[in-house]
C-alpha positions as CSV (number, residue, x, y, z in Angstrom):
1,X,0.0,0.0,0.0
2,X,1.3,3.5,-0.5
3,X,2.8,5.6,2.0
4,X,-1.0,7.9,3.2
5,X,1.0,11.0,2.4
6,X,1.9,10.4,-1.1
7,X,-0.5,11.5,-3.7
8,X,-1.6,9.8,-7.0
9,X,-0.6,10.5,-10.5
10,X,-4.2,12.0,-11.3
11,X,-4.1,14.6,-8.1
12,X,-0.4,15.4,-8.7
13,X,-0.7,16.0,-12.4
14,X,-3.6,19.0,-11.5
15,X,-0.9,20.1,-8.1
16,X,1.6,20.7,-10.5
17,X,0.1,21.4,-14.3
18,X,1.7,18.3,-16.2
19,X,-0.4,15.8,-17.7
20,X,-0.1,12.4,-16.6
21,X,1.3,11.0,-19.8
22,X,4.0,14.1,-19.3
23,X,5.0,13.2,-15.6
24,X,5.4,9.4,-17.0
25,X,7.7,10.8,-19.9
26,X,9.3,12.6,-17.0
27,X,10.2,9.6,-14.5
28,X,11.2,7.6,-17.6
29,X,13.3,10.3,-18.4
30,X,14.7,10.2,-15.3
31,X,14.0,14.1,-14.5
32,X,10.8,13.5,-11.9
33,X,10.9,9.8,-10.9
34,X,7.9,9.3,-8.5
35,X,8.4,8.7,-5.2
36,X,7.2,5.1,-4.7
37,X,5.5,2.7,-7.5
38,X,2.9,-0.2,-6.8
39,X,4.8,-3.1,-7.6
40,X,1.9,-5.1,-8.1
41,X,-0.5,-2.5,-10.7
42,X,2.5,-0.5,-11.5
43,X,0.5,2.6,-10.5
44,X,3.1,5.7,-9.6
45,X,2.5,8.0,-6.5
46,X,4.0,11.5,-5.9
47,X,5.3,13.4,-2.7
48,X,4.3,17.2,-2.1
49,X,7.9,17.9,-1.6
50,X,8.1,17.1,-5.9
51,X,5.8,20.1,-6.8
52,X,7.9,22.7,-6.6
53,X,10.3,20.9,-8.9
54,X,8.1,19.6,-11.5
55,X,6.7,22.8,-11.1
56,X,9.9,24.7,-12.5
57,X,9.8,21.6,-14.5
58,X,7.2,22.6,-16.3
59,X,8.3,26.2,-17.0
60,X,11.1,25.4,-18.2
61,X,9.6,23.4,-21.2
62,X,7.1,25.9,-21.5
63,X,10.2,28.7,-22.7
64,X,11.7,25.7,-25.1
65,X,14.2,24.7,-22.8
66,X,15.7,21.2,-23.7
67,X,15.4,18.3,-21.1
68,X,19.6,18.1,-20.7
69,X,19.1,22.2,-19.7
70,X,16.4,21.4,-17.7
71,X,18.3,18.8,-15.5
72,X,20.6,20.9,-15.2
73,X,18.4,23.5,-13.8
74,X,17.0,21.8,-11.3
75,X,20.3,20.6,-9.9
76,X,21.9,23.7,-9.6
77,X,22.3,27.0,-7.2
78,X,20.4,29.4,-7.6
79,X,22.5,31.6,-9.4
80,X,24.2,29.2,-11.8
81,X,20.6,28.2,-12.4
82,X,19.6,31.9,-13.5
83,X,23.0,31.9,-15.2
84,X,21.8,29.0,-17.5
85,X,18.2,30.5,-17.8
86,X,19.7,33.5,-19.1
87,X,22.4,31.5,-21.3
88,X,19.2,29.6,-22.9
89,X,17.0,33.3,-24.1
90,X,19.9,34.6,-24.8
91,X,20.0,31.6,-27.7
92,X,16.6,31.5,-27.9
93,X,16.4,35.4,-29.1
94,X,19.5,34.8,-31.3
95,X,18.0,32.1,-33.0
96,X,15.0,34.2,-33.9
97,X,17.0,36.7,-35.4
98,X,18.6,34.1,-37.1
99,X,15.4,32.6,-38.5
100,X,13.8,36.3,-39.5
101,X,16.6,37.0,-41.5
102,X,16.5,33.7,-43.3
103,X,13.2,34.3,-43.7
104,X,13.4,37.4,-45.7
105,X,15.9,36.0,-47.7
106,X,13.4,32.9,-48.6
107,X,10.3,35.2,-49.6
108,X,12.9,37.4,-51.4
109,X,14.1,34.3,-53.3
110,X,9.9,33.8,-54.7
111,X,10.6,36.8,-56.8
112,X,12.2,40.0,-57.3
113,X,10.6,42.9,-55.0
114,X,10.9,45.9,-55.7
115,X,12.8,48.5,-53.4
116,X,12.4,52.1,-53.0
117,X,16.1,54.0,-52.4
118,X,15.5,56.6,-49.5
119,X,18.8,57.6,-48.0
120,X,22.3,57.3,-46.9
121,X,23.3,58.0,-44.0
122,X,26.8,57.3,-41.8
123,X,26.5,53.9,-39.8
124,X,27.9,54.8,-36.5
125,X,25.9,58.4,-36.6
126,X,22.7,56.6,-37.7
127,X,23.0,53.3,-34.6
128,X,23.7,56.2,-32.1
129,X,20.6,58.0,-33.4
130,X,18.1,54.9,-33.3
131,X,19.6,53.8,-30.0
132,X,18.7,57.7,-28.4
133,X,15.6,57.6,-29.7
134,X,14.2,54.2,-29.2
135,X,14.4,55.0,-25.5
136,X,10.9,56.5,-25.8
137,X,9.5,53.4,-27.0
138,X,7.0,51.3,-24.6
139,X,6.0,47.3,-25.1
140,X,2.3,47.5,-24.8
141,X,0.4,44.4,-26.8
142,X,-2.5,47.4,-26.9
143,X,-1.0,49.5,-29.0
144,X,2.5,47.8,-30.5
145,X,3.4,51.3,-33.2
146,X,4.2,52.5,-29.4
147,X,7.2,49.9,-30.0
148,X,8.3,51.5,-33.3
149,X,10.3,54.2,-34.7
150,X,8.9,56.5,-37.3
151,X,11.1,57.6,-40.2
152,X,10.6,60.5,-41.9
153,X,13.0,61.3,-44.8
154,X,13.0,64.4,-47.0
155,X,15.7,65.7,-49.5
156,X,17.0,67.7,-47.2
157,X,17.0,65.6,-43.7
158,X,15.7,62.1,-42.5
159,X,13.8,62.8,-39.0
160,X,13.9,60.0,-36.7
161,X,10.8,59.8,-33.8
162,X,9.4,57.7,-31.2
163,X,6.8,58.1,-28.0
164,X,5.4,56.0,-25.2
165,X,3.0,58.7,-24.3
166,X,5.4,60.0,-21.3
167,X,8.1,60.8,-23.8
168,X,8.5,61.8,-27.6
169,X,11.8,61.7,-29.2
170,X,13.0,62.8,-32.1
171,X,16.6,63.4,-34.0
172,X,17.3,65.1,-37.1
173,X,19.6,63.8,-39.3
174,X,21.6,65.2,-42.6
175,X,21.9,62.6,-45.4
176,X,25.3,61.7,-46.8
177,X,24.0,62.2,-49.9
178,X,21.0,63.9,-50.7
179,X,17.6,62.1,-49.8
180,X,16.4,59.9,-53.0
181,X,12.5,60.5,-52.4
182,X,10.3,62.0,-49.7
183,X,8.6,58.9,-47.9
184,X,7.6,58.0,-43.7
185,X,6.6,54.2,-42.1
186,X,6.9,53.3,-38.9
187,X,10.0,50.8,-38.1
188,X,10.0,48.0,-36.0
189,X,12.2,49.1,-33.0
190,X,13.1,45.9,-31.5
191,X,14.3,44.9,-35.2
192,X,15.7,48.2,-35.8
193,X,17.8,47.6,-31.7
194,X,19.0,43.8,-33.4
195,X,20.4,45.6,-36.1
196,X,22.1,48.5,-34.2
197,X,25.3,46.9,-33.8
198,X,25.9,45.9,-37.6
199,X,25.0,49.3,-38.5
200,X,27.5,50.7,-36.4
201,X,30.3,49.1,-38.5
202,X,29.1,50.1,-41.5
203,X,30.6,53.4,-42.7
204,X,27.4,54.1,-45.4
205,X,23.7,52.8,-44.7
206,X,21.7,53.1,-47.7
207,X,18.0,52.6,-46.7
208,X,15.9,51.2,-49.5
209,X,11.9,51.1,-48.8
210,X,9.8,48.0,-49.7
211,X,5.9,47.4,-49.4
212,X,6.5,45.9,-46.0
213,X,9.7,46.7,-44.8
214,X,13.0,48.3,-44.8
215,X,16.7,47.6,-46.2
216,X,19.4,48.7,-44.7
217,X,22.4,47.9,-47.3
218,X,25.6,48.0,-45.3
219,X,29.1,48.3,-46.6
220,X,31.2,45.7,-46.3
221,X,28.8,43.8,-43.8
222,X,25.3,41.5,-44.4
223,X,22.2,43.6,-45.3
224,X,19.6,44.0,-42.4
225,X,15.6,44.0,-42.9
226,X,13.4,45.1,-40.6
227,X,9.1,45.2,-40.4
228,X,7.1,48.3,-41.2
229,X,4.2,48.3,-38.7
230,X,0.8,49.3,-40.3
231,X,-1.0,51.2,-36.9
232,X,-1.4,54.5,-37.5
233,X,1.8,56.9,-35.7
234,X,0.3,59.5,-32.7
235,X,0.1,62.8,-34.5
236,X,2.9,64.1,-32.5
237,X,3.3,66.9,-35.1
238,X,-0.2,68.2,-34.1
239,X,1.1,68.2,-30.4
240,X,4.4,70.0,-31.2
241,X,2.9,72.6,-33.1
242,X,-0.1,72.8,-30.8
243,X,2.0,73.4,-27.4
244,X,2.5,76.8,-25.6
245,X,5.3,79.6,-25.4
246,X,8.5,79.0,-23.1
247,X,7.7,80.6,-20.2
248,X,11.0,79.2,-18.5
249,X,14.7,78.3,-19.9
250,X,17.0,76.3,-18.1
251,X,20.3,75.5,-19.0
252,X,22.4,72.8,-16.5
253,X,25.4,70.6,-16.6
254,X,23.6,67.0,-18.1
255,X,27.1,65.2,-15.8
256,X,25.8,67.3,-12.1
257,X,21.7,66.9,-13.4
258,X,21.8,63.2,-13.6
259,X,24.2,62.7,-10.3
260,X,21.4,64.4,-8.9
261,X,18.7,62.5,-10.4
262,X,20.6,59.0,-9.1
263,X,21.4,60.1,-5.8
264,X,17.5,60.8,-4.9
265,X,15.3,58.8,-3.5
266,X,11.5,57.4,-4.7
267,X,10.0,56.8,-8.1
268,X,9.2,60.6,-8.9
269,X,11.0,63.6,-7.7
270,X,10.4,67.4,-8.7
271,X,12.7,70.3,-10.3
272,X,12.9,73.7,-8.5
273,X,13.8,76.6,-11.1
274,X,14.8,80.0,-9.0
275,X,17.1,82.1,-10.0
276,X,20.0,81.2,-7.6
277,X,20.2,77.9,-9.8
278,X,18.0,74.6,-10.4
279,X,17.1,72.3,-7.0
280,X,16.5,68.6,-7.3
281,X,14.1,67.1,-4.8
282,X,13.0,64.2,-3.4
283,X,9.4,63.3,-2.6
284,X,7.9,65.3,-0.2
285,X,11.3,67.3,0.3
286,X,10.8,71.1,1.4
287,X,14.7,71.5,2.7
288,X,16.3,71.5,-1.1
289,X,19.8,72.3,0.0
290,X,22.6,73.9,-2.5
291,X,21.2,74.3,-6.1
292,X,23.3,73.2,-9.1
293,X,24.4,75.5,-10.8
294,X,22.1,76.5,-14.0
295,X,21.5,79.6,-15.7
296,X,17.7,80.0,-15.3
297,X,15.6,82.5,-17.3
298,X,12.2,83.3,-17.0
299,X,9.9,82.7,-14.4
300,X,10.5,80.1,-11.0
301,X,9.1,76.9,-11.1
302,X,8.5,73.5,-9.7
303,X,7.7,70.4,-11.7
304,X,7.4,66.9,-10.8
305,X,8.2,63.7,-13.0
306,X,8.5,60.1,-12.7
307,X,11.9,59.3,-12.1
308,X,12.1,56.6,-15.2
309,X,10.4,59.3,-17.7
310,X,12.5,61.7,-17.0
311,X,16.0,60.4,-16.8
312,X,16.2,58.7,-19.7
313,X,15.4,62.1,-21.4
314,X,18.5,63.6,-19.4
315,X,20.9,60.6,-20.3
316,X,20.6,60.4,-23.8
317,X,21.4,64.5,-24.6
318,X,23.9,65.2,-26.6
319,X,26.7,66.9,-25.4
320,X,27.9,68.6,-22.0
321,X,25.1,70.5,-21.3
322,X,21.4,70.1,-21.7
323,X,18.6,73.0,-22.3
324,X,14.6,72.3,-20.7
325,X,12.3,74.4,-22.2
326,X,9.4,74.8,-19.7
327,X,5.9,76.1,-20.2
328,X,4.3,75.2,-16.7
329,X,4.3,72.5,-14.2
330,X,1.6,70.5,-16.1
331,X,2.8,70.8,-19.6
332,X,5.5,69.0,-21.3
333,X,9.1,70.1,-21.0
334,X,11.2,70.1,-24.2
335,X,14.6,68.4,-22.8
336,X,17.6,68.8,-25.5
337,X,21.1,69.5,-26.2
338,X,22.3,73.3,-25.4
339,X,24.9,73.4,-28.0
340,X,23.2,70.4,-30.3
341,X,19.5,71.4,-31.3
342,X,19.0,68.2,-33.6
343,X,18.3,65.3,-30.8
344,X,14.9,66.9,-29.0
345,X,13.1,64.6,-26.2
346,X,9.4,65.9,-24.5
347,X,8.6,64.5,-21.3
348,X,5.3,64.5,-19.7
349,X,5.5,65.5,-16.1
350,X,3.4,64.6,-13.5
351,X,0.9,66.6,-10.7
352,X,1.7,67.4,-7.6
353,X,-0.7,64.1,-5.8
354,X,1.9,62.2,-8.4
355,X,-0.7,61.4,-10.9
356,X,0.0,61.5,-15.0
């Protein structure tokens, strides 16, 4: 008879989210054995203490994980075992870069598509631009064209922009040679960020357009494609042409603005402009201390932002210094370079009870 605290295949298969037939595959696999077998109808029983590991088991195989990794999973620390977890998406994602580029080399292999020739621009000043600019993207399965980056290419400049609603960024950029056509889509950015480092070693990207997608012919180095995404782009035109006047300019060392921003405390923290100099503050913070040292024009403010909305904005200015243009403490502040005017982020800021 089995042991009263042991539990049959049927109960243990709903404990712990494996079918039957997958915890037998399992003990003959040698990765879950059960914990004591009838040896007269051959019927297998399970301990509680297995649930947690068939468990993690069963995650495993639910992120592709082969049954050798798995073993070694579940036999190892802790942190070797995240080690190996990490190892395995890190081939996982590699391999699906892998296949998407074989991919658009198959359906290009059906029959010759047509490309558009937009641009060429310099490799490592176009991979610094996407990488700036993509930080205002967002993941949301609601709305995915929140995850893209929306080219923009003239004669004269190609205009690179992207928003998660908190942020808008967008950087100019003068062709190498002058701009083939006027055209806009919308980019897949986590493509586009896969690609980043190829681009960076090319000394010439030409960008050729096709109906569902983008080539980006390097010199000396594989071509990359990447997916147009068919939502419709916010109108963030409409909002930069609809906000106010500056009603206050600051300009601030970007190196003494971000040590500020990482040595506070919280998720949101506000700005103080006065004309003594700009004063970071924590939540709920009335004794600001010293200011940095800024030259402020216009009126004195205080505005308050989410801590993740705003550095980003900060980090990714070009140059020594950085300029916010302010038009009130619920309005969006323009965040760019002081001596660079072609890399421009918006942040949203937030009310004073912390809401959006």
């Amino acid at each position: 008879m089995p042991n009263s605290e042991l539990m049959p295949i049927g109960v243990f298969a709903q404990r712990s989210g494996l079918t039957s037939s997958a915890l037998r595959f399992y003990a003959d696999s040698g990765l879950l054995p059960p914990a004591e077998v009838d040896p007269v109808s051959g019927y297998r029983y399970y301990g509680a203490d297995q649930v947690t590991r068939a468990t993690a088991l069963r995650r495993l195989r639910e992120i592709a994980m082969p049954l050798a990794a798995v073993e070694a999973v579940l036999d190892a620390e802790p942190a070797e075992a995240s080690r190996l977890i990490d190892e395995h998406v890190a081939k996982v994602l590699g391999d699906a870069v892998a296949v998407r580029q074989k991919a658009v080399l198959i359906k290009s292999s059906f029959g010759d598509v047509p490309s558009l020739p937009i641009a060429a621009l310099k490799g490592p000043v176009l991979a610094d631009a996407i990488g700036q600019v993509l930080t205002a993207t967002a993941r949301d399965p609601g709305m995915p064209v929140l995850g893209g980056l929306r080219v923009e290419a003239t004669r004269e400049a190609v205009t690179l922009t992207a928003t998660d609603r908190y942020r808008l960024s967008t950087r100019t950029l003068v062709p190498a040679e002058p701009a083939a056509t006027t055209w806009a889509a919308t980019v897949d950015g986590d493509e586009l960020r896969g690609a980043v480092s190829e681009i960076r070693r090319s000394v010439l990207v030409r960008v050729e357009a096709t109906p569902h997608g983008i080539w980006l012919r390097l010199a000396g180095r594989e071509d990359q494609h990447c997916r147009l995404l068919s939502e419709e782009f916010p109108d963030h035109r409409l909002m930069l042409s609809s906000l106010p006047e500056v009603t206050t300019r600051v300009t601030v060392s970007k190196d003494l603005l971000l040590r500020a921003l990482e040595e506070r405390s919280g998720h949101w923290l506000s700005l103080r402009m006065t004309h003594r100099g700009m004063n970071v503050l924590a939540a709920d913070d009335e004794h600001p201390g010293s200011p940095l040292p800024a030259t402020v024009t216009g009126q004195e403010l205080r505005i308050s932002f989410e801590l993740t909305t705003l550095y980003p904005a900060v980090s990714t200015a070009i140059g020594p210094d950085v300029m916010l243009d302010l038009r009130g403490p619920d309005l969006p502040v323009t965040i760019r370079s002081a001596d660079r005017g072609d890399l421009t982020t918006l942040a949203m800021p937030i009310k004073p009870d912390h809401s959006a």
